[in-house]
C-alpha positions in Angstrom: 6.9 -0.9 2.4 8.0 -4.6 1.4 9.4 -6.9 3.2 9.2 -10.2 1.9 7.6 -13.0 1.3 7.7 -16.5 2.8 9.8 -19.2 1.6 8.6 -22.6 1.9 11.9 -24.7 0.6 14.0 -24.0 4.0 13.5 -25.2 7.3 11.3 -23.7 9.6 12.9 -22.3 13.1 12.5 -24.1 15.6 10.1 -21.9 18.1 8.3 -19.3 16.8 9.5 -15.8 17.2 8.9 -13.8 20.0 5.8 -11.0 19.7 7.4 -9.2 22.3 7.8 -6.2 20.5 7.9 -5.6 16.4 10.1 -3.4 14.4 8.6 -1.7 11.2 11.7 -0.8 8.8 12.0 2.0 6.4 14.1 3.7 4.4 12.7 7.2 5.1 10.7 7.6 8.4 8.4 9.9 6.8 7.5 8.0 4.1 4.9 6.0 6.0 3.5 8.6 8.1 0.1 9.8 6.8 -1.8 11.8 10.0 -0.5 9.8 12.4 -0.4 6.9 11.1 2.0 3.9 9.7 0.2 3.7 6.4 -0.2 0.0 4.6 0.8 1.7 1.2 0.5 0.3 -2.1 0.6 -3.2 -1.1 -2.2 -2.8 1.5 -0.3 -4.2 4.6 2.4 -2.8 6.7 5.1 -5.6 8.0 7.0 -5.7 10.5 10.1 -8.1 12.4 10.5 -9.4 15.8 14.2 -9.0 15.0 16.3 -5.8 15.6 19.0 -4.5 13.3 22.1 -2.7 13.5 22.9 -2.5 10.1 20.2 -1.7 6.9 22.3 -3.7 4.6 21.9 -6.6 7.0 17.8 -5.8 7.2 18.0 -5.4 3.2 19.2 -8.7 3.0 17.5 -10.9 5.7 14.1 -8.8 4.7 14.4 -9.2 1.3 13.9 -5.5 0.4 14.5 -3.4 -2.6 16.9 -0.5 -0.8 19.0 -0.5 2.2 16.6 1.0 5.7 18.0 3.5 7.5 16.2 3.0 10.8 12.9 1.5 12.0 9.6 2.4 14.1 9.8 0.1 17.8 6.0 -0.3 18.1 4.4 -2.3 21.1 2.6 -5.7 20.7 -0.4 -3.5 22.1 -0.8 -1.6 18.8 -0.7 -4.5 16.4 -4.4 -5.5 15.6 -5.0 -8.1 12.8 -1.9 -9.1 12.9 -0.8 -12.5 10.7 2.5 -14.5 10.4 5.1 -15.3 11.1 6.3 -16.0 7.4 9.8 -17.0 8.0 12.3 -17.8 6.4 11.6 -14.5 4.4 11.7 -15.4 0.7 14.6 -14.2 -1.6 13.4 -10.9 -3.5 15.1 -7.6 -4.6 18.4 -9.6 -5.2 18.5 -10.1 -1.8 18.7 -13.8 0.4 16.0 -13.1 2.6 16.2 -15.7 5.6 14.5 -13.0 8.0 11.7 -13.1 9.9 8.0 -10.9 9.2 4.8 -10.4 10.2 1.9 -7.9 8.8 -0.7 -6.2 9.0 -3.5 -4.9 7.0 -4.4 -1.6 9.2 -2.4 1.2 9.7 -0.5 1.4 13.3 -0.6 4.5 15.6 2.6 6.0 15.2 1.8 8.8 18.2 5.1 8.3 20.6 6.6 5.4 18.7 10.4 5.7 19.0 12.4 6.4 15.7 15.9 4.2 15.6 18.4 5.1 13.3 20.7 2.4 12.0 24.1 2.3 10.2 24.6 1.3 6.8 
C-alpha cells in the first residue's frame, strides 16, 4: 500500500508528530494480510500515520493515495521495528493534495490482535 511521498516545497510542522500509536490504511483489510502479517507489498515498505481519520476521502487526499480507504489497522509503537520518517507534508500523488503525515517501514508488522477500524466515505 502507498501512501505518499515527501514534499520538500511546504513548510515543515512545527513539532514532530507524535509516535504514540500509528495507523496503517487500506482499502481492503485483507489485502495486506499474508500469515499474520501486514505485508510491505510491491513497494517493499508498509506506511503508516500518526493521524486518525474519519473519513477515507479525507485520508485519500491528505495521504496522497490512489483510492479512497475504508478503515485502517491501530498498531502499537511496540510493533514498529525499523521504522523511518516522518515525511511530512505528504507529497501530491494520485490526483490527490497530500499534506498528511507518514512513516514506513520495511518489515512486515504483526497483525495478531490489531484492531480493524472502519471509516466512512
Amino acid at each position: 500500500m502507498s501512501i505518499g511521498h515527501c514534499l520538500s516545497s511546504r513548510a515543515r510542522l512545527r513539532s514532530e508528530p507524535s509516535l504514540s500509536g500509528q495507523a496503517s490504511y487500506t482499502v481492503d483489510p485483507t489485502l495486506p494480510l499474508r500469515d499474520g502479517l501486514i505485508d510491505v507489498g510491491a513497494s517493499g515498505k508498509v506506511f503508516l500515520t500518526p493521524t486518525i481519520y474519519s473519513s477515507g476521502t479525507q485520508a485519500q487526499a491528505e495521504l496522497a493515495l490512489p483510492s479512497k480507504p475504508v478503515g485502517y489497522f491501530e498498531i502499537p509503537r511496540d510493533r514498529l521495528a525499523n521504522l523511518f520518517g516522518p515525511n511530512w507534508p505528504v507529497d501530491p500523488n494520485y490526483g490527490q493534495p497530500g499534506g498528511g503525515i507518514e512513516y514506513w517501514t520495511t518489515l512486515e508488522i504483526l497483525a495478531t490482535g490489531l484492531q480493524w477500524v472502519p471509516i466512512g466515505p
